[in-house]
MIDOSE-1310 file (N, C-alpha, C; in nm, 2 decimals, decimal comma, always signed):
residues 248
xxxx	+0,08/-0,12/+0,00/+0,00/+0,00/+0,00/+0,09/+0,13/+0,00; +0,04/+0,21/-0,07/+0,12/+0,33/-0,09/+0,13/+0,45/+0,01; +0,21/+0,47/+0,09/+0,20/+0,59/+0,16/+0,22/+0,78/+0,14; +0,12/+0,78/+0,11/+0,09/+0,87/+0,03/+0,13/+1,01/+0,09
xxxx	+0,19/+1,03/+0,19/+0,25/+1,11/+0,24/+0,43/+1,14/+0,22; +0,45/+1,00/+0,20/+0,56/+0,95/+0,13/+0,58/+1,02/-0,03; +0,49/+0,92/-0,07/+0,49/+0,95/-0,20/+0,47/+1,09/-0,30; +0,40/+1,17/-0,19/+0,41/+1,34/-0,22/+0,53/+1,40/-0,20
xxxx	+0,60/+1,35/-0,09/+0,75/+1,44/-0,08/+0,84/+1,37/-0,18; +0,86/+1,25/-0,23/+0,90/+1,23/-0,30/+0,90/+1,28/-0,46; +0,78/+1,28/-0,47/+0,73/+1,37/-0,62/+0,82/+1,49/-0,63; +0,73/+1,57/-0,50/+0,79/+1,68/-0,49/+0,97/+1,72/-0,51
xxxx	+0,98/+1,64/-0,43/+1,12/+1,66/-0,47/+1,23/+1,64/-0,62; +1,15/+1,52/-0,66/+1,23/+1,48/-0,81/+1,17/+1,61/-0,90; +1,01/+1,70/-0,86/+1,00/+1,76/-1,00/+1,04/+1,89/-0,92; +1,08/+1,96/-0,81/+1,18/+2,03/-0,79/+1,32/+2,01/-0,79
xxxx	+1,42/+1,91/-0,83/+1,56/+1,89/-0,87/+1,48/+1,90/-1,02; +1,42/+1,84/-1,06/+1,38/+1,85/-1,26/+1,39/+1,99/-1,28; +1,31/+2,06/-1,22/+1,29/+2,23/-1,26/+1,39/+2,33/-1,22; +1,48/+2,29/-1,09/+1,62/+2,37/-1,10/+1,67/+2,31/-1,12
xxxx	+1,75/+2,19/-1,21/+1,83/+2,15/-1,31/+1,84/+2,21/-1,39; +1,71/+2,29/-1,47/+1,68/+2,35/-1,59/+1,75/+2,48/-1,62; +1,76/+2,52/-1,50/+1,81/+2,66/-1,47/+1,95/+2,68/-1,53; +2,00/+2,80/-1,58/+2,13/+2,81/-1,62/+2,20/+2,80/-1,53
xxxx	+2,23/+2,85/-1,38/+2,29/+2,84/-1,34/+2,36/+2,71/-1,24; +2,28/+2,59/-1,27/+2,32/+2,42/-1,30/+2,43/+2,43/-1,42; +2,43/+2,47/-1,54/+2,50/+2,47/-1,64/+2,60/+2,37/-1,62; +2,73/+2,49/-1,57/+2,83/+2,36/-1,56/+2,85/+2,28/-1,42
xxxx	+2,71/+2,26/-1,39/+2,70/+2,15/-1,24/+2,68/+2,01/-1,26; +2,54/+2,06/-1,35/+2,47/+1,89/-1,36/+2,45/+1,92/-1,49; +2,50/+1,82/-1,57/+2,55/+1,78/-1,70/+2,36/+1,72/-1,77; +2,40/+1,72/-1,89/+2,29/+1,68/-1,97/+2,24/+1,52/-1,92
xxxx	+2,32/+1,45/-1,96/+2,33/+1,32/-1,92/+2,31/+1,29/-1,80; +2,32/+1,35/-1,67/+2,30/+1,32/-1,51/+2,17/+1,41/-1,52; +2,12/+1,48/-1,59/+1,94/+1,56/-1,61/+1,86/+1,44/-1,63; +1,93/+1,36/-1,75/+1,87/+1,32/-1,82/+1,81/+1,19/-1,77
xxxx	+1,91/+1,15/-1,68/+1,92/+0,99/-1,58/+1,82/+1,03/-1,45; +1,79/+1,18/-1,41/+1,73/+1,21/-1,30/+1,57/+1,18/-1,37; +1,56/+1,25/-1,50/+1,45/+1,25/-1,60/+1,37/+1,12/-1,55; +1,45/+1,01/-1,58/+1,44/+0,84/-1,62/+1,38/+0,81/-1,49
xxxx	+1,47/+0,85/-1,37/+1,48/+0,79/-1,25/+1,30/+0,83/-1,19; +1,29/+0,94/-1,24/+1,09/+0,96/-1,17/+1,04/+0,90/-1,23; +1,08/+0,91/-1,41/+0,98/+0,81/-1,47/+0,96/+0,68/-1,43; +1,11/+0,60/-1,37/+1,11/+0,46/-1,34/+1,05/+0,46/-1,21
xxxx	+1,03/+0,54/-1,11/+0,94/+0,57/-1,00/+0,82/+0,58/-1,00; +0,78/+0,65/-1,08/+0,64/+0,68/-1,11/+0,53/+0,54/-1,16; +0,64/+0,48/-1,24/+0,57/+0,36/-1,33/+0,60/+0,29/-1,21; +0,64/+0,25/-1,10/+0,70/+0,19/-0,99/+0,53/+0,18/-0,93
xxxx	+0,52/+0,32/-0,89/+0,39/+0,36/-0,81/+0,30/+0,34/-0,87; +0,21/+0,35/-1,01/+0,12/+0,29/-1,12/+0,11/+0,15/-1,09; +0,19/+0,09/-1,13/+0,17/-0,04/-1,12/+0,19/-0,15/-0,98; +0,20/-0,01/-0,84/+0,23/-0,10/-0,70/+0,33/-0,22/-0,70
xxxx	+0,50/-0,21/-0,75/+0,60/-0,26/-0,76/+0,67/-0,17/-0,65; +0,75/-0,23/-0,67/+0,89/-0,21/-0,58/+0,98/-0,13/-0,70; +1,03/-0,03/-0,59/+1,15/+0,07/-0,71/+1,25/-0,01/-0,69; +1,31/-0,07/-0,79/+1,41/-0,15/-0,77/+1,53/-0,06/-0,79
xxxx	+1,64/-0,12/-0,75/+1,80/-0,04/-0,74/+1,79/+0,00/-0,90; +1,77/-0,10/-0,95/+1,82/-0,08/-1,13/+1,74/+0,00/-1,13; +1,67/+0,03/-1,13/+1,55/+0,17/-1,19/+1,58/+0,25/-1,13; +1,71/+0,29/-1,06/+1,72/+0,40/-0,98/+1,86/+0,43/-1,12
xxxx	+1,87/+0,63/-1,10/+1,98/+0,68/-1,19/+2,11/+0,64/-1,11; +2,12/+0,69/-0,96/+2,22/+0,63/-0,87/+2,30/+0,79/-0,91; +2,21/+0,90/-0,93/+2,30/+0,97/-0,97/+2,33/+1,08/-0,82; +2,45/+1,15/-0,79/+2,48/+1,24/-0,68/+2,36/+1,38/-0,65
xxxx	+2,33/+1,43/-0,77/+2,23/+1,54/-0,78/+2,09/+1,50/-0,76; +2,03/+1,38/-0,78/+1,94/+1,31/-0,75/+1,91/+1,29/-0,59; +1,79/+1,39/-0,57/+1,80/+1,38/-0,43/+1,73/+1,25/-0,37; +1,65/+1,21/-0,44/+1,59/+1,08/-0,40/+1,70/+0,92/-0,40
xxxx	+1,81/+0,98/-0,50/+1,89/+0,88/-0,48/+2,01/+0,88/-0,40; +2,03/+1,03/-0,40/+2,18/+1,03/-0,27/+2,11/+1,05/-0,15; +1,95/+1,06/-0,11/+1,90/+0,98/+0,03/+1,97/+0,81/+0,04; +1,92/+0,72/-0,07/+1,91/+0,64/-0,07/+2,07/+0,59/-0,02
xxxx	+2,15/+0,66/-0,11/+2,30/+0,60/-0,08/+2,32/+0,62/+0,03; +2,30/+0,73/+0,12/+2,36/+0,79/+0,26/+2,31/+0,67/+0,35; +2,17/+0,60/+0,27/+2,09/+0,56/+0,39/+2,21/+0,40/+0,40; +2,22/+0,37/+0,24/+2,32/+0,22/+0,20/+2,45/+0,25/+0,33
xxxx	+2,46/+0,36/+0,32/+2,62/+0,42/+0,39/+2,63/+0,38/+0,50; +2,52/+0,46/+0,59/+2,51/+0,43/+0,74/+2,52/+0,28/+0,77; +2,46/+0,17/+0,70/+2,52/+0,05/+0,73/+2,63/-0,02/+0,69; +2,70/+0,03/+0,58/+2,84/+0,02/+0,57/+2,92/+0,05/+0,65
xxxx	+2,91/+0,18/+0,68/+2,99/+0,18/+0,81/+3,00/+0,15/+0,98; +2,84/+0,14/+1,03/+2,79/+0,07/+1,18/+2,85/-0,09/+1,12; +2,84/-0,16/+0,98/+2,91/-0,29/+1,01/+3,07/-0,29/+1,02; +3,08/-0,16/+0,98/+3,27/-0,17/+0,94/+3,34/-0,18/+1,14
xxxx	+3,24/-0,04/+1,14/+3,28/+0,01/+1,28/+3,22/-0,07/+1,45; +3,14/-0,20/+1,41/+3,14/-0,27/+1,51/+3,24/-0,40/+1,50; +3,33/-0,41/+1,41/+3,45/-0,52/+1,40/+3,57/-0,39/+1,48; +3,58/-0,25/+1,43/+3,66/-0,20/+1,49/+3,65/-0,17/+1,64
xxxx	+3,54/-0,20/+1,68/+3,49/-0,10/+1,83/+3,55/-0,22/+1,91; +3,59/-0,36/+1,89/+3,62/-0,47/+1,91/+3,76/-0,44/+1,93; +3,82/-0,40/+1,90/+4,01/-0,34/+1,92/+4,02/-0,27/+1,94; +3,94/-0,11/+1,90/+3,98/+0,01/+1,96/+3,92/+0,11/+2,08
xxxx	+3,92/+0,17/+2,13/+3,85/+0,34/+2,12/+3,75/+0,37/+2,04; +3,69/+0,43/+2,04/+3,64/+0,52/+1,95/+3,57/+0,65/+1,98; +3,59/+0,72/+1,93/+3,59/+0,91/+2,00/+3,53/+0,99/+1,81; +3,45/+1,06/+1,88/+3,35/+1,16/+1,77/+3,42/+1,28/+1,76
xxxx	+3,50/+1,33/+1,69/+3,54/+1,45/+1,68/+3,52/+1,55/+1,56; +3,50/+1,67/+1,57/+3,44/+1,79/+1,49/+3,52/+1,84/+1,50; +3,58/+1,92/+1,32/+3,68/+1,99/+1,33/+3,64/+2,13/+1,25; +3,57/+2,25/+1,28/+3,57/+2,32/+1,20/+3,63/+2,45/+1,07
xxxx	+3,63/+2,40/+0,96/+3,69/+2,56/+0,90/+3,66/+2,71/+0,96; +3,66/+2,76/+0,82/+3,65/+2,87/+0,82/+3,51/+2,92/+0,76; +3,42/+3,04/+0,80/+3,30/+3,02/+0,68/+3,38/+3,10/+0,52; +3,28/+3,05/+0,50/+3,32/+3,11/+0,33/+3,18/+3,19/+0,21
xxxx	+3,25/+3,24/+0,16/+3,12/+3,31/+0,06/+3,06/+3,18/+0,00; +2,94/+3,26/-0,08/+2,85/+3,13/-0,19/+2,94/+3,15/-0,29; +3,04/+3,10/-0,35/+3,15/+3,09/-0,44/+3,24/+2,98/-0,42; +3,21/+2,87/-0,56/+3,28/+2,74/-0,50/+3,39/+2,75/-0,48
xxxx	+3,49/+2,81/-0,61/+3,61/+2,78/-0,57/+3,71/+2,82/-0,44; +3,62/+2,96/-0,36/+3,64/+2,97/-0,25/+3,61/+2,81/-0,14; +3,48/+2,78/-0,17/+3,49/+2,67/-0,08/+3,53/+2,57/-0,09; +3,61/+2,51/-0,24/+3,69/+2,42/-0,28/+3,83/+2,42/-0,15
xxxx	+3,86/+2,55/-0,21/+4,03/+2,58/-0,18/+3,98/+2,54/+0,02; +3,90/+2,60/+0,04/+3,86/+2,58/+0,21/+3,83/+2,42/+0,22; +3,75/+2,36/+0,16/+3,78/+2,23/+0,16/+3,88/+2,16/+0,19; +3,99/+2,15/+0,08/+4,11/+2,13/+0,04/+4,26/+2,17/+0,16
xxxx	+4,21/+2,24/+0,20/+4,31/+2,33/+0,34/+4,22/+2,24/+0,47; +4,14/+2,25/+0,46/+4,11/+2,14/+0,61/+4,11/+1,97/+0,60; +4,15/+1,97/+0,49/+4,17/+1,87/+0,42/+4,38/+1,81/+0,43; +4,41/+1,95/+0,42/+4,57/+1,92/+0,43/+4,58/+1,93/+0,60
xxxx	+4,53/+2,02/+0,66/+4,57/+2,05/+0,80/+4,53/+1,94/+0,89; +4,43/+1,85/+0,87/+4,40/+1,73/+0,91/+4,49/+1,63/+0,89; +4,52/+1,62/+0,76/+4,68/+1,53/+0,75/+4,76/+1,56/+0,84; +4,80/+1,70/+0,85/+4,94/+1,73/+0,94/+4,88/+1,70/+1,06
xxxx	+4,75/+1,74/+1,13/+4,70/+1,71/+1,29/+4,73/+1,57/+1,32; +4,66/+1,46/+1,20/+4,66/+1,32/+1,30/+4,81/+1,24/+1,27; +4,93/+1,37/+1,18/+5,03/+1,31/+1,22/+5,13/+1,37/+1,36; +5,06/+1,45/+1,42/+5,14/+1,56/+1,53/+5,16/+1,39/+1,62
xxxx	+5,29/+1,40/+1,66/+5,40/+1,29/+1,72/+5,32/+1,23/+1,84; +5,25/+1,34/+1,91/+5,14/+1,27/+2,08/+5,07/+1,18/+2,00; +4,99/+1,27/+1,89/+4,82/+1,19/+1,81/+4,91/+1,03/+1,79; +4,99/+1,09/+1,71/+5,00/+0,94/+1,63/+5,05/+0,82/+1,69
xxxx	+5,12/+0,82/+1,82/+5,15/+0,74/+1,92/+5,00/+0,66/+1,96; +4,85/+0,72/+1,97/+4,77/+0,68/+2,01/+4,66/+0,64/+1,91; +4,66/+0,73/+1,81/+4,55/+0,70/+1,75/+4,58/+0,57/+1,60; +4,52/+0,52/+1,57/+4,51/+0,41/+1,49/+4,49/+0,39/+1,36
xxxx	+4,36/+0,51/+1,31/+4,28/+0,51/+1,23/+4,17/+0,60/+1,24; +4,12/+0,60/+1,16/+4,01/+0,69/+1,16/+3,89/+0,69/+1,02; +3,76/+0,73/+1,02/+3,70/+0,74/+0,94/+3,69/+0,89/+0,91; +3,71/+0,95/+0,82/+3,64/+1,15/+0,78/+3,55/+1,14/+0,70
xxxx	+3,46/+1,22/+0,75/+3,30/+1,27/+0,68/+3,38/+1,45/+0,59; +3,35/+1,45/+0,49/+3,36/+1,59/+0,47/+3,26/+1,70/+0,45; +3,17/+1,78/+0,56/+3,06/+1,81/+0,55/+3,09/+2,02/+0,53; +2,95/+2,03/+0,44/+2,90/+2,15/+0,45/+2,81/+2,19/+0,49
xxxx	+2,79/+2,26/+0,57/+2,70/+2,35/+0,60/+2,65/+2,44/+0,56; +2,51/+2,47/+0,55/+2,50/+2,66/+0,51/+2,41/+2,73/+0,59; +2,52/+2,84/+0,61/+2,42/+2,87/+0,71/+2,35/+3,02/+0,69; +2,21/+3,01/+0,70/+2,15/+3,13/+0,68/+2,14/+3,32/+0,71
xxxx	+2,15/+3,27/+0,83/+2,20/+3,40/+0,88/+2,32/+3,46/+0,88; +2,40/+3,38/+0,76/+2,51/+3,47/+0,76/+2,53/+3,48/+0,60; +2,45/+3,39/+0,53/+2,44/+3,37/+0,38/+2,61/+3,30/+0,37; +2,67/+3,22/+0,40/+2,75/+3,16/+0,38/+2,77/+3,03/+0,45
xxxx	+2,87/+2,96/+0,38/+2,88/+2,78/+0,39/+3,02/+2,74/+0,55; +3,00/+2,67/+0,61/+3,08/+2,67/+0,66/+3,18/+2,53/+0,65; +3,22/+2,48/+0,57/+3,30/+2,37/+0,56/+3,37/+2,28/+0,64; +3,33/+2,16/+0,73/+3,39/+2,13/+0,83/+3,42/+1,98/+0,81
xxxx	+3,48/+1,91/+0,91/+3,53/+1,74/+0,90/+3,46/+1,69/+1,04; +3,40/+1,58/+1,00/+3,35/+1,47/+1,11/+3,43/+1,36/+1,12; +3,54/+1,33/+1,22/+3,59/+1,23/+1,26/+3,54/+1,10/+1,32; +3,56/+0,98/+1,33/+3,52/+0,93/+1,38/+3,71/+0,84/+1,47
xxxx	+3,76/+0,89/+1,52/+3,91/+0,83/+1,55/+3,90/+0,68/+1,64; +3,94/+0,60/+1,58/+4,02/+0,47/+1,62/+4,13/+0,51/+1,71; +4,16/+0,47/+1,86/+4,29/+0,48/+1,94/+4,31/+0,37/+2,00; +4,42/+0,37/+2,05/+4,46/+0,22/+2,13/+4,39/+0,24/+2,27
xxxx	+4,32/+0,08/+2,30/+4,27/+0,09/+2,39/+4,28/+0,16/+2,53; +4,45/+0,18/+2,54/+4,53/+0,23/+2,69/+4,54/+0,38/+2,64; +4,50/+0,46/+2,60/+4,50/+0,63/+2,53/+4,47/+0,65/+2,69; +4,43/+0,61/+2,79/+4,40/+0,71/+2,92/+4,55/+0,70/+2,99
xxxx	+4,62/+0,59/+2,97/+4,77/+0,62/+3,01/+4,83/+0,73/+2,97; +4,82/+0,77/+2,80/+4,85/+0,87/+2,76/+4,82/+1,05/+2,80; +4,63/+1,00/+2,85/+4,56/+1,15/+2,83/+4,43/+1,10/+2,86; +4,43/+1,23/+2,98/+4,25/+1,22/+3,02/+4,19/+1,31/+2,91
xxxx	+4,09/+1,29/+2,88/+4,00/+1,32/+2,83/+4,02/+1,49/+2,78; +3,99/+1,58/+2,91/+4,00/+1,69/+2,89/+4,15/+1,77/+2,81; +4,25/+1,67/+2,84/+4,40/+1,66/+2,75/+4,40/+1,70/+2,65; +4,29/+1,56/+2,64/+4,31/+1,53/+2,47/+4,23/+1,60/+2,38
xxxx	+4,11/+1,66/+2,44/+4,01/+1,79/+2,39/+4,09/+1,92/+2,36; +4,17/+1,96/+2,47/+4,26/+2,09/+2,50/+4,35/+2,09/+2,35; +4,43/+1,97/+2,39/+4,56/+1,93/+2,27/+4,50/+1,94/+2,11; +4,41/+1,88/+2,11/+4,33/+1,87/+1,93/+4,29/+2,05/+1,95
xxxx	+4,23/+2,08/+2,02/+4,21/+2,25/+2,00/+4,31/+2,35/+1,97; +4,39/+2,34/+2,04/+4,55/+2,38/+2,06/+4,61/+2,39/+1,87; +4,63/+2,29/+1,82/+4,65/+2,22/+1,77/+4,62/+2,19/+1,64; +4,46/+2,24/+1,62/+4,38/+2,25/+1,51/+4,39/+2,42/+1,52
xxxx	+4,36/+2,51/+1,61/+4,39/+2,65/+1,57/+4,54/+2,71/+1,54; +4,62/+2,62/+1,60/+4,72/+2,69/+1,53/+4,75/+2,63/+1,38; +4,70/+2,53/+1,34/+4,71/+2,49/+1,22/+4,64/+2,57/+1,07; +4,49/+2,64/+1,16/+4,42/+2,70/+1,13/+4,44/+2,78/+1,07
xxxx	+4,50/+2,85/+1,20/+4,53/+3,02/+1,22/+4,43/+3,08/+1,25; +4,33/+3,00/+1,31/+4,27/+3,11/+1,36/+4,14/+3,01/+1,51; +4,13/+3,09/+1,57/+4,06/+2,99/+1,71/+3,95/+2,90/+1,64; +3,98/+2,79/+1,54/+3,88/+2,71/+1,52/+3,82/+2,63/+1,61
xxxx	+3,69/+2,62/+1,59/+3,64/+2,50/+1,68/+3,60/+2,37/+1,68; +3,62/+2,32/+1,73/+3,66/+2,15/+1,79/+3,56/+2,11/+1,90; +3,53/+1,96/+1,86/+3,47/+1,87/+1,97/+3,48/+1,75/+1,98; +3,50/+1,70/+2,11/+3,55/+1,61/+2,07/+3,46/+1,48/+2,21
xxxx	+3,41/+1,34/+2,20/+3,34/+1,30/+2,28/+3,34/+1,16/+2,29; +3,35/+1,08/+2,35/+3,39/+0,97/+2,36/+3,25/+0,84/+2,27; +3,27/+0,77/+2,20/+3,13/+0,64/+2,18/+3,17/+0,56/+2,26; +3,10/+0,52/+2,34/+3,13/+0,41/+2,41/+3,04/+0,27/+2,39
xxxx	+2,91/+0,29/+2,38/+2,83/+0,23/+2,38/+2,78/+0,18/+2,23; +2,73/+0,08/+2,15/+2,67/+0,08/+2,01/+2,56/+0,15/+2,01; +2,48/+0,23/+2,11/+2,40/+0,30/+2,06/+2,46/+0,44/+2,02; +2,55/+0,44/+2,13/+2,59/+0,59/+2,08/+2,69/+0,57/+1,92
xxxx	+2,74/+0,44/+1,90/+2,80/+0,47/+1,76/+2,70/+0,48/+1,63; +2,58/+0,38/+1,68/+2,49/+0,42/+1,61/+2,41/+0,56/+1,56; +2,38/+0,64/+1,66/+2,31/+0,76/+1,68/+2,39/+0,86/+1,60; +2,57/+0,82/+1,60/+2,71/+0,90/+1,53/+2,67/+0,91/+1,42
xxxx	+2,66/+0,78/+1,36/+2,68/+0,79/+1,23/+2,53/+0,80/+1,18; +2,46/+0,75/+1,24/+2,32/+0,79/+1,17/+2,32/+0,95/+1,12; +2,36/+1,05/+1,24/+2,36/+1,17/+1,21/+2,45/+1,22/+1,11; +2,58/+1,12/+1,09/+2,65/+1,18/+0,94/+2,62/+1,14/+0,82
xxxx	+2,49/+1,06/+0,77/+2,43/+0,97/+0,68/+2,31/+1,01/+0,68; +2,25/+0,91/+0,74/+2,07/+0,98/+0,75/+2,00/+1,09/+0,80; +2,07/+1,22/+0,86/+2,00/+1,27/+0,93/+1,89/+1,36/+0,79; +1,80/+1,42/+0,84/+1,79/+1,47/+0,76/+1,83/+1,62/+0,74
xxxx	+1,91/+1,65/+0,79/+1,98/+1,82/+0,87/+2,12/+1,79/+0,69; +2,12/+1,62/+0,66/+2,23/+1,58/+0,53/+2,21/+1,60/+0,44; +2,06/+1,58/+0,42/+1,98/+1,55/+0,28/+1,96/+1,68/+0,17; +1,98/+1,62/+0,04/+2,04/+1,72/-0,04/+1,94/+1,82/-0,05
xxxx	+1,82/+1,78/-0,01/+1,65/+1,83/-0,05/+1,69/+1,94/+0,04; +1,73/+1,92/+0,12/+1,76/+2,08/+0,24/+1,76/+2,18/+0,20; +1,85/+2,22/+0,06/+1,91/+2,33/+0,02/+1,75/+2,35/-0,08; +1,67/+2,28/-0,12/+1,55/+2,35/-0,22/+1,47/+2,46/-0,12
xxxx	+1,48/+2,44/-0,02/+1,44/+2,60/+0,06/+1,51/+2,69/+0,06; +1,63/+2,68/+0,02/+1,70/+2,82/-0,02/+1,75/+2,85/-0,20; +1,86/+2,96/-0,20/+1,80/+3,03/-0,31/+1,91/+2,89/-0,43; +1,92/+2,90/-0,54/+1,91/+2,81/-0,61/+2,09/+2,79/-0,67
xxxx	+2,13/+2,91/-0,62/+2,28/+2,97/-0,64/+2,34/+2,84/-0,53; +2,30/+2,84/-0,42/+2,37/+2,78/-0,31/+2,36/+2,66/-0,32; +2,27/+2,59/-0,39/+2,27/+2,44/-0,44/+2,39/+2,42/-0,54; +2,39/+2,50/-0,65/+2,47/+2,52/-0,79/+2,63/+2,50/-0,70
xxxx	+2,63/+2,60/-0,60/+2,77/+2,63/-0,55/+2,79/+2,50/-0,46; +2,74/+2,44/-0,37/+2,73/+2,33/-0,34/+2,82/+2,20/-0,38; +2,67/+2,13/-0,51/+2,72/+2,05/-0,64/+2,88/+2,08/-0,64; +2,85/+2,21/-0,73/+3,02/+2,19/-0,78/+3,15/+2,19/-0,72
xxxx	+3,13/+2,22/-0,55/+3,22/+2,22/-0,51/+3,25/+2,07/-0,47; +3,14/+1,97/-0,46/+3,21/+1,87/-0,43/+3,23/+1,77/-0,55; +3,15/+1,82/-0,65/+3,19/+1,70/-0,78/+3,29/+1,63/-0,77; +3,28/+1,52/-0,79/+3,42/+1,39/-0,82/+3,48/+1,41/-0,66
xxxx	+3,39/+1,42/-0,54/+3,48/+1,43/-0,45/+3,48/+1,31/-0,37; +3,50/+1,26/-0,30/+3,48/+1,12/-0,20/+3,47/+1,19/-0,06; +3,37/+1,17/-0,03/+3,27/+1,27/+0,09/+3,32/+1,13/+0,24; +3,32/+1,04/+0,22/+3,34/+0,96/+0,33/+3,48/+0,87/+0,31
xxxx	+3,56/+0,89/+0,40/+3,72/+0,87/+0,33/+3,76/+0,76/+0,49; +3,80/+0,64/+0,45/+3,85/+0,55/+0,58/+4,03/+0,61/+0,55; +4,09/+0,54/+0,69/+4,21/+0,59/+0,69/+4,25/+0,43/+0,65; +4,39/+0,43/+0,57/+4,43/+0,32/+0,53/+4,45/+0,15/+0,66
């Protein structure tokens, strides 16, 4: 039976990505061919709903700009990683850490290059000589934010850090909060902010990653209440990017 409450937000949403795809300022975002596969993907939906089937995977475009289909992936995600991360929770630690940029204008290659810099300064942090004595591994989210009241994006990293189980030999808690702050702003250059919180429990690694994956604060549909520029700038800042990165 169809839930038709369901089925309205869903509409809604494919024939608002349909209608600002159209827009020039998509242009060089979302390509003819990824329009054209989002086109397909309602159609294969729609005829899904007509005929009371099942949207099968294959009938999905699978494409990034597709918001009905990068729900779908984030949602595939979140259990990719609660299975990866309960073989690891079995050896390590595991600690939730937020590292924030800088904000930035609605201009991608501004937020590229900010991407890309919290991107390098992360490298240098989890090799600083204390971290790397303790920490193991790690998973990074690379998330943006936008934020309204200031009309700009704020670019930041979601850690999830693997450490050796004895890390309290090394550093209590509030140490190890102090030291990554320390540590991240001077990398910065400027008093960035940092958080940092222990998982202990599978609910709390659950509840982690749910909120880097499913929440809906993730979902691309977010940005169709704002103006159509900050979607465009969005897209292209992360084209061809890999948004969830494990450490080797």
């Amino acid at each position: 039976m169809i839930n038709i409450q369901e089925y309205e937000e869903t509409t809604r949403q494919y024939q608002i990505a349909i209608k600002w795809y159209r827009d020039k300022v998509f242009q060089n975002t979302v390509s003819e061919s990824a329009f054209n596969s989002i086109e397909k993907c309602y159609e294969n939906y729609q005829y899904s709903i007509d005929r009371n089937i099942k949207f099968e995977k294959r009938a999905r475009c699978k494409n990034n700009c597709c918001p009905i289909c990068n729900t779908k992936y984030k949602a595939n995600k979140y259990f990719e990683i609660v299975g990866k991360l309960q073989n690891i929770n079995n050896k390590c630690l595991l600690f939730s850490l937020t590292l924030n940029g800088k904000n930035t204008e609605i201009n991608h290659e501004e937020l590229k290059r900010e991407i890309e810099e919290n991107n390098r300064k992360f490298n240098k942090l989890i090799k600083y000589p204390k971290l790397k004595k303790v920490i193991t591994g790690y998973l990074k989210v690379i998330e943006i934010a936008y934020i309204p009241e200031r009309n700009s994006f704020l670019p930041h990293l979601h850690i999830i850090l693997f450490t050796i189980k004895g890390i309290y030999k090394h550093f209590k808690i509030r140490e190890l909060k102090k030291l990554i702050e320390n540590r991240w702003s001077e990398l910065k250059g400027f008093k960035a902010n940092t958080y940092l919180k222990k998982l202990g429990t599978e609910e709390k690694i659950n509840k982690c990653v749910s909120y880097l994956t499913t929440s809906e604060k993730k979902r691309l549909s977010k940005f169709f209440n704002e103006d159509r520029k900050i979607l465009a700038t969005y897209l292209k800042s992360i084209k061809r990017k890999r948004l969830y990165i494990w450490s080797n």
